[in-house]
C-alpha positions in Angstrom: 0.0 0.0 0.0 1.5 3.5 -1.0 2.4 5.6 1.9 1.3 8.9 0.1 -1.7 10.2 -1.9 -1.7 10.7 -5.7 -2.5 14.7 -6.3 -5.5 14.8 -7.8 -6.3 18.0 -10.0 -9.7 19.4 -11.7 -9.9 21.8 -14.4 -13.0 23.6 -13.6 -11.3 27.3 -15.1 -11.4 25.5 -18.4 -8.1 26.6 -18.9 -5.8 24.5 -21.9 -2.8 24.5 -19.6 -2.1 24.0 -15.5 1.3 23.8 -13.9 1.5 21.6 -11.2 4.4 20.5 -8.8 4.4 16.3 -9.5 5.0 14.2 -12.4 3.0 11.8 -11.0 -0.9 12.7 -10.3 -4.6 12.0 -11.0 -6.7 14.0 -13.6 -10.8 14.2 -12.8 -11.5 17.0 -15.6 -14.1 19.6 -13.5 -16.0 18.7 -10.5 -18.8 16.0 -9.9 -21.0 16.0 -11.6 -18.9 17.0 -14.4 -15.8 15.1 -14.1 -14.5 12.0 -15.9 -13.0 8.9 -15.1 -10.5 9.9 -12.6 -7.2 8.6 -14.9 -3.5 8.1 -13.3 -0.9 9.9 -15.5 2.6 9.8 -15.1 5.2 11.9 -16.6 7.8 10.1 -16.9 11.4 12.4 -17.4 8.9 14.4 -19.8 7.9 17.9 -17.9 4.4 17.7 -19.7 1.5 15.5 -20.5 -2.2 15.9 -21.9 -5.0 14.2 -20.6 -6.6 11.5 -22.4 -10.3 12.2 -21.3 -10.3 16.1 -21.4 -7.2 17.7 -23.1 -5.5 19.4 -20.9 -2.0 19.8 -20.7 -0.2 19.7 -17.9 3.1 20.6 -17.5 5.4 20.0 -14.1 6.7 23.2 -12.4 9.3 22.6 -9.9 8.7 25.7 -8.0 5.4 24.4 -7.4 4.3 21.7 -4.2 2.5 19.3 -4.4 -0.7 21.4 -3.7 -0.4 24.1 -6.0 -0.8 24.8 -9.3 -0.7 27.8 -12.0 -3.5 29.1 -12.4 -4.6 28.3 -8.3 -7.5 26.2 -7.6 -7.3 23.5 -9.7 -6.2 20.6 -6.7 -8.9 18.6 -6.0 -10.2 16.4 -3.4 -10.5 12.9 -4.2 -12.7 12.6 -1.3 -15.2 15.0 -2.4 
């Protein structure tokens, strides 16, 4: 069993792009009822990948934690 969450993030902005601080993370699109399958992507050595489901492109930031992103508001709960 991991020992960490996966960051989850949400696009509900709309916005093409989101800079995020992992290479590793979970994409859920917008918000219930809105969102799509919640799908595991994974960088790699790349610095940016676009989501299968809903296009966006997200590209790792390293000034950026793991609960930030640019623009702000687009970490998600994957409890909610």
């Amino acid at each position: 069993m991991a020992d960490h969450a996966v960051a989850h993030f949400k696009n509900d902005l709309g916005v093409p792009r989101i800079a995020i601080g992992v290479r590793k993370f979970k994409c859920m699109g917008a918000s219930a009822p809105y969102d799509h399958p919640h799908v595991f992507l994974d960088m790699g050595d790349e610095t940016d990948i676009v989501c299968p489901y809903c296009s966006t492109l997200y590209v790792y930031d390293q000034r950026l934690s793991a609960d930030q992103t640019e623009p702000a508001g687009c970490v998600a709960d994957p409890n909610a």
